[in-house]
LUMLUMDREN-484516 format. One line per 2 residues: their letters; for each residue x, y, z of C-alpha. Coordinates in pm, 1 decimal, decimal comma. Layout:
<sites>
A> X:Y:Z ~ ... .
</sites>
This chain:
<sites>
XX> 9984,9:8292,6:8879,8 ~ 9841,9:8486,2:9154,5 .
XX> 9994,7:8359,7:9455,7 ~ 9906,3:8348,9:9867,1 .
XX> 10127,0:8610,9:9903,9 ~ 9972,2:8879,0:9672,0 .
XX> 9584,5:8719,3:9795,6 ~ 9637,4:8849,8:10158,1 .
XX> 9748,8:9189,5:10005,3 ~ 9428,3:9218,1:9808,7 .
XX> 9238,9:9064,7:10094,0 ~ 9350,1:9313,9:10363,0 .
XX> 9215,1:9588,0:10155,5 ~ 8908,3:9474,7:10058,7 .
XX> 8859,9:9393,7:10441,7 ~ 8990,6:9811,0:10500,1 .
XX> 8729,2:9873,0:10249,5 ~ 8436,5:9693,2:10381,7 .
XX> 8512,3:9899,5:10705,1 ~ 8553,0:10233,6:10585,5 .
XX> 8214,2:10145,1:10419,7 ~ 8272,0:10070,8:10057,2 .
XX> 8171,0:9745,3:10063,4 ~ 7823,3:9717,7:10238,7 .
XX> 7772,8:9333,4:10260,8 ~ 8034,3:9002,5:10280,9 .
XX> 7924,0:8909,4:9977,2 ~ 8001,1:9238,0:9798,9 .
XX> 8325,9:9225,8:9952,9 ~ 8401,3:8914,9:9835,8 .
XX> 8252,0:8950,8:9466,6 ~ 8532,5:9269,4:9485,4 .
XX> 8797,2:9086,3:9586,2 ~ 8741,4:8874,0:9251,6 .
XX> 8697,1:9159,7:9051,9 ~ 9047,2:9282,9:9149,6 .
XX> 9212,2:8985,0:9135,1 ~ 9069,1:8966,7:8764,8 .
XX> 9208,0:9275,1:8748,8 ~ 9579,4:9153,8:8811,5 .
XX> 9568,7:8892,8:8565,5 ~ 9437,0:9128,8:8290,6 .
XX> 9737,3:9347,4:8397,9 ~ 9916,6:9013,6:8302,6 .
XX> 9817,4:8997,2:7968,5 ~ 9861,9:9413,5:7933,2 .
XX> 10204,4:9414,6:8029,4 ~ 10264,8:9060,9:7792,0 .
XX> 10109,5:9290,2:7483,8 ~ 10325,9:9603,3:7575,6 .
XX> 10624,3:9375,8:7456,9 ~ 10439,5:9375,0:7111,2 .
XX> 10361,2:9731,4:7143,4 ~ 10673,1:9844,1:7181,3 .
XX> 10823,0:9618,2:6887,9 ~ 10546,6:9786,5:6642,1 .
XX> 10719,9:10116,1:6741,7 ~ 11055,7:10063,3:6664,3 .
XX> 10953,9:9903,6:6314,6 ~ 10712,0:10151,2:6245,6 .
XX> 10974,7:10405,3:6345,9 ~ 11219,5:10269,0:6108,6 .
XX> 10944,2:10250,4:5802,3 ~ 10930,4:10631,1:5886,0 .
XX> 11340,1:10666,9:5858,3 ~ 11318,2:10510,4:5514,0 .
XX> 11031,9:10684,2:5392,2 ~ 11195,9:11026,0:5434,2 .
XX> 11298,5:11260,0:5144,9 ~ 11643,6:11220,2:5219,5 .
XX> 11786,9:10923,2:5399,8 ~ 12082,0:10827,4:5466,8 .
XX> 12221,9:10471,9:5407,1 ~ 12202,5:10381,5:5800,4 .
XX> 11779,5:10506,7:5732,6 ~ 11810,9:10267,1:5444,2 .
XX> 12009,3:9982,5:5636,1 ~ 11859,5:9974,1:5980,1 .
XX> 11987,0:9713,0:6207,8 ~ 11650,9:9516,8:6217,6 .
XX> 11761,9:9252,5:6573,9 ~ 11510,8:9409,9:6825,9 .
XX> 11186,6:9431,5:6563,5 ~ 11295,1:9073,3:6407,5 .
XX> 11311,5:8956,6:6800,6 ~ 11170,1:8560,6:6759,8 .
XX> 11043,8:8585,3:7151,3 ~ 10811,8:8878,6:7048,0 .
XX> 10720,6:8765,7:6729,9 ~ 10617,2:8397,7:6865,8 .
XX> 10460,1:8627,2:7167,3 ~ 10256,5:8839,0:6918,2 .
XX> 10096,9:8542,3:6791,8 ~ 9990,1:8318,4:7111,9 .
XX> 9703,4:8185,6:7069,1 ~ 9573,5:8219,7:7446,4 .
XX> 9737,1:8615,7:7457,4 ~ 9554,6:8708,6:7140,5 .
XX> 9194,5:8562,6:7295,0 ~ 9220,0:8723,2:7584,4 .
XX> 9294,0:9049,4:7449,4 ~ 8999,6:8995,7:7190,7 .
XX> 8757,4:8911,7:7453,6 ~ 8848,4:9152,8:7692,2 .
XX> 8918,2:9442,3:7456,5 ~ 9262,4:9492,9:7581,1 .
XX> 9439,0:9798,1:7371,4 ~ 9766,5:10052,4:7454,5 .
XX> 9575,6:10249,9:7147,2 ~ 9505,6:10506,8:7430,1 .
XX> 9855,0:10498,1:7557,6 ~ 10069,5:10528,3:7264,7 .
XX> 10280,0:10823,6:7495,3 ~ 10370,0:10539,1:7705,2 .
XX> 10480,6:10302,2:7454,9 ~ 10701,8:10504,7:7298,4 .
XX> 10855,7:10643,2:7673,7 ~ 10909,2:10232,9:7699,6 .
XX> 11073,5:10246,8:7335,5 ~ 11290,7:10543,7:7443,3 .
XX> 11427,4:10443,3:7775,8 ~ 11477,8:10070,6:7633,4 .
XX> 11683,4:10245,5:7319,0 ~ 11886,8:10421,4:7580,5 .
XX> 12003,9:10176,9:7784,0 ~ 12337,9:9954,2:7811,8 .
XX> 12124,3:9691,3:7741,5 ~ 12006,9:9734,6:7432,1 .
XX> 12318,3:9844,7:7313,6 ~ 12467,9:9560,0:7399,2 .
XX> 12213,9:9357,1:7216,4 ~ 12229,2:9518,4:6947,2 .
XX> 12619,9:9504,3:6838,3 ~ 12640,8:9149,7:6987,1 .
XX> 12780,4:8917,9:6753,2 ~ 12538,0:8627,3:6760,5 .
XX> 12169,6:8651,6:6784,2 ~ 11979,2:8378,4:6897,2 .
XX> 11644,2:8278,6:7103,7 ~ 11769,7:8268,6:7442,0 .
XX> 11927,7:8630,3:7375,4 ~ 11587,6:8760,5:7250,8 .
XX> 11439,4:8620,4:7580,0 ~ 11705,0:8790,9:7793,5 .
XX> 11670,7:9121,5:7652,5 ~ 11303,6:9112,9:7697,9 .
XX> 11349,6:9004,1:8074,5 ~ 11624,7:9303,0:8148,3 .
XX> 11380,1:9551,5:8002,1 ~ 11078,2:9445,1:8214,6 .
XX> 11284,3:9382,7:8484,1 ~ 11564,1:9672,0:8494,5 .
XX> 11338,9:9961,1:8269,6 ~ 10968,2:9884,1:8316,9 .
XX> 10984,4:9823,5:8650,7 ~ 11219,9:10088,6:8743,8 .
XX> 11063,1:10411,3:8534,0 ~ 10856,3:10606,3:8765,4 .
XX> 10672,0:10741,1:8478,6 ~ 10575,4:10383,2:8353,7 .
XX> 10415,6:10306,8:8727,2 ~ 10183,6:10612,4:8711,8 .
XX> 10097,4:10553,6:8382,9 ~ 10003,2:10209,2:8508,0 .
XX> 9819,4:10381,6:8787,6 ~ 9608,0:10577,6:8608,0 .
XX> 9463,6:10305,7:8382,6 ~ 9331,7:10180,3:8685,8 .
XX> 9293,0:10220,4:9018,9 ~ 9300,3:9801,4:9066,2 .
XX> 9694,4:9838,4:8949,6 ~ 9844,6:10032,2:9186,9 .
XX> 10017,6:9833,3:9362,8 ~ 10047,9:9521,3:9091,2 .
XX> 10340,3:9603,8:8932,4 ~ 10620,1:9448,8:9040,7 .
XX> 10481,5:9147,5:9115,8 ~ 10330,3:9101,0:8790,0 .
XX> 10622,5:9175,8:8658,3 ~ 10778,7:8870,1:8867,3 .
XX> 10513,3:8669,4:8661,6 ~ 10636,9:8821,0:8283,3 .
XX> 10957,6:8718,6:8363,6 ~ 10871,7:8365,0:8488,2 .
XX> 10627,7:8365,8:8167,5 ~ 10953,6:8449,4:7985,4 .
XX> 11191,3:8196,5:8117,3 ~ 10886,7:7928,2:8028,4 .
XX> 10906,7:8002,3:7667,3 ~ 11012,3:7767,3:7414,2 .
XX> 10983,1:7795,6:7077,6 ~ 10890,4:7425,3:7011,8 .
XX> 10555,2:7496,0:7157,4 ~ 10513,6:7798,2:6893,5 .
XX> 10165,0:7955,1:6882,4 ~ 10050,5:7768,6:7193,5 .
XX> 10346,4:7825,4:7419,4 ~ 10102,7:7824,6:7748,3 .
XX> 10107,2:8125,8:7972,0 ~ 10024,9:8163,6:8319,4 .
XX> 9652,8:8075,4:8487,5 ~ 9512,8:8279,2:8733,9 .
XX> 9522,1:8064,5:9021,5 ~ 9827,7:7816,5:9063,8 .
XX> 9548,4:7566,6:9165,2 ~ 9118,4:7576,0:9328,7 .
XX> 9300,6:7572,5:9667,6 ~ 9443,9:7930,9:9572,5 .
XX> 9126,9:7999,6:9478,7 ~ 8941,8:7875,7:9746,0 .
XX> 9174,6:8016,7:9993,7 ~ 9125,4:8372,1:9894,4 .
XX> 8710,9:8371,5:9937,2 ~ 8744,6:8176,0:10239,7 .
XX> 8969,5:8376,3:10405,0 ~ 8783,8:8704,0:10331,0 .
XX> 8468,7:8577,2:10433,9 ~ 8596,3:8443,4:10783,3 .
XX> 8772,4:8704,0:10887,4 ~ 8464,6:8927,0:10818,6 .
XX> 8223,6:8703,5:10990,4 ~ 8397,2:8610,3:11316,1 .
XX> 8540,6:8948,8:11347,2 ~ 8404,7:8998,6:11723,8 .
XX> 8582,0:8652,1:11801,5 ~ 8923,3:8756,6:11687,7 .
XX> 8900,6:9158,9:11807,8 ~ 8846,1:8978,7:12137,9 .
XX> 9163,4:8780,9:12117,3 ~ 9309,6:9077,3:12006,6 .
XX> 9195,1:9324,3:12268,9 ~ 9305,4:9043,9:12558,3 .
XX> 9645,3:9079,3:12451,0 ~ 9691,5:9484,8:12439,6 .
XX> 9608,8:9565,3:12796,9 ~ 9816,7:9856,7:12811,3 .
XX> 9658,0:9981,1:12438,2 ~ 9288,8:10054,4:12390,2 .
XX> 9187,9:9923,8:12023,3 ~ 9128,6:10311,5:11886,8 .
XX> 9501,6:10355,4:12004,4 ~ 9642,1:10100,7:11751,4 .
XX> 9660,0:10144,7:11441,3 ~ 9355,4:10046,8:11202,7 .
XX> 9561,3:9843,4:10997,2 ~ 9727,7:9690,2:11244,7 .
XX> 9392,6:9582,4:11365,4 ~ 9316,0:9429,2:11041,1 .
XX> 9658,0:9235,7:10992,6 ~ 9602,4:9084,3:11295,8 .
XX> 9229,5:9004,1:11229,9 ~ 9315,2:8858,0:10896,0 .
XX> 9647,4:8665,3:11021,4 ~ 9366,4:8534,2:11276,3 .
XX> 9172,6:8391,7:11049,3 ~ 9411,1:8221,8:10869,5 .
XX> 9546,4:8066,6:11160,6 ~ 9216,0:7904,4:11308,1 .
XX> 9074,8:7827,3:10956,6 ~ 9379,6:7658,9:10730,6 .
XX> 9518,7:7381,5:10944,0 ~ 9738,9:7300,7:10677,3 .
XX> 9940,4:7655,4:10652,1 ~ 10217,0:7629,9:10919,8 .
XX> 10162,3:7921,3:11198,3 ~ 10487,7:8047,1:11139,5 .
XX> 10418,9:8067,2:10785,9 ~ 10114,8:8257,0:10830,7 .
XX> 10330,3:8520,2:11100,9 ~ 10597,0:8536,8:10860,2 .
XX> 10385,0:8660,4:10562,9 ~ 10169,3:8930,5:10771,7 .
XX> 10473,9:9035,3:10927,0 ~ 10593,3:9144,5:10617,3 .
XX> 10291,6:9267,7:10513,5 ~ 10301,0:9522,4:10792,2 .
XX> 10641,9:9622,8:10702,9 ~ 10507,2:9825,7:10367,4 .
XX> 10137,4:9914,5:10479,5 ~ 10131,1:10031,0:10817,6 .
XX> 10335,6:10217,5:11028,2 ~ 10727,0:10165,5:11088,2 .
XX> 10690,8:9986,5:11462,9 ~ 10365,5:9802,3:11330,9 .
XX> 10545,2:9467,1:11259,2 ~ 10723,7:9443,2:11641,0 .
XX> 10365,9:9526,0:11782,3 ~ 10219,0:9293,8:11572,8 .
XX> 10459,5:8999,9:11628,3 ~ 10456,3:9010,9:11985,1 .
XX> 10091,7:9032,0:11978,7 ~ 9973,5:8769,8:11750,9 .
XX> 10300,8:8553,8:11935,2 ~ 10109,9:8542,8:12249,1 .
XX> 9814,7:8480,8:12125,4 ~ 9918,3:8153,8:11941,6 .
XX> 10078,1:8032,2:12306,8 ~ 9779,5:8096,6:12420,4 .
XX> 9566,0:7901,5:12199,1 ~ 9835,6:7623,2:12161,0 .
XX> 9784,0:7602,8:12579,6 ~ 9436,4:7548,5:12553,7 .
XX> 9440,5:7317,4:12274,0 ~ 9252,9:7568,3:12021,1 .
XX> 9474,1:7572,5:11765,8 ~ 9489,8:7262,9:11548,0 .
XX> 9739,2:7170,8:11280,0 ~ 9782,3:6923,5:11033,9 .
XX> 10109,5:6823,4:10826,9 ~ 10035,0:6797,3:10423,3 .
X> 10190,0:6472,8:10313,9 .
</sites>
């Protein structure tokens, strides 16, 4: 589930971290960089429950419109499609969702505000009208609606991302690409497979796994060998000038490149590239391309730089 791409995010801060002195030794740094990434998939399974959450809402909301001194026959007659959804209810009973809430005590108890904002903006929307007064109800519907309202509500409500924010600082900037995974999770679903419908590991495979520790702990340890490569290429720029970010993409990217010969360099450019583009500064990805271009002639000139085709 957690993918390269979402790794080197996690992996540049940690490595920000472990200079700015929150992370003392490699090995701490790299035992937090599993922590977080545990994090993300528990935000997984939080966001996969919030579905059931918000379900328990809207039928305990219309228990409440029956039980009132004085209803009226729509309180009596409630159209019952979203809290009889069969995605949810074959959700609400996964076997591997309900264990890993168990086990790590996963609970929106404390954020019942929350669920119902979800409840409210999903109750307002075209959406839900529309799936409500529809003619036919059917699986693949109840899917859908459940993938708009993750994708165009949950992901969109600014109030839903701080919420998300304050429940912990590991989330902050999770959220729409564990949201990507819900709604892959979602298309997956099949009711044939009922209570053990299988959700999403953390790693796609060890590689992923293996790649994210090893990557970490080179760029950490042969950080004099890549500022060097670094500083040989910004002649005109003294390495206080740039950016400390920028320093760190390029260290990381680095790393990657002399220590997967598998992962194409342009690959590797590509993705930091990109990176750059949302955490650093607005001319950091130019700087950093030209940069980290020369560099790889450089190497490929003298033979350094060593890759392999996976067949």
């Amino acid at each position: 589930m957690i993918n390269r791409v979402l790794l080197r995010i996690k992996i540049l801060q940690i490595i920000y971290a472990f200079y700015k002195g929150d992370s003392p030794s490699v090995a701490l740094a790299e035992k937090e960089l599993f922590h977080s990434v545990e994090k993300t998939y528990e935000l997984y399974f939080h966001l996969l429950q919030l579905a059931v959450e918000v379900t328990n809402y809207a039928s305990n909301k219309i228990d409440a419109r029956k039980n009132k001194l004085r209803p009226s026959d729509d309180d009596l007659n409630p159209n019952t499609r979203f809290v009889d959804n069969s995605f949810v209810t074959q959700l609400s009973k996964n076997v591997q969702l309900q264990n890993y809430i168990k086990e790590n005590k996963i609970s929106w108890d404390n954020n019942q505000d929350t669920v119902k904002t979800v409840y409210e903006l999903v109750a307002a929307s075209d959406s839900y009208v529309e799936y409500m007064s529809a003619e036919k109800a059917d699986y693949a519907a109840d899917k859908d609606i459940w993938r708009k309202i993750y994708k165009k509500i949950i992901l969109q409500s600014e109030e839903f991302s701080d919420s998300i924010e304050d429940q912990s600082i590991y989330w902050t900037d999770d959220l729409e690409i564990v949201i990507s995974f819900i709604i892959k999770t979602i298309k997956k679903f099949d009711l044939v497979n009922g209570v053990d419908q299988p959700l999403l590991p953390m790693f796609k495979d060890e590689e992923d796994a293996e790649f994210a520790g090893k990557l970490l702990k080179n760029s950490l340890e042969k950080e004099k060998e890549y500022r060097k490569m670094i500083d040989s290429h910004t002649n005109n720029w003294e390495l206080d000038r740039i950016a400390f970010m920028d320093i760190i993409i390029m260290q990381t990217a680095l790393a990657e490149i002399m220590t997967f010969p598998t992962i194409p360099v342009n690959v590797t450019l590509n993705e930091y590239i990109e990176i750059s583009k949302n955490y650093s500064t607005d001319r950091s990805a130019t700087f950093i391309n030209g940069v980290l271009d020369n560099i790889v002639k450089e190497l490929k000139a003298e033979n350094k730089l060593i890759k392999v085709v996976k067949i």
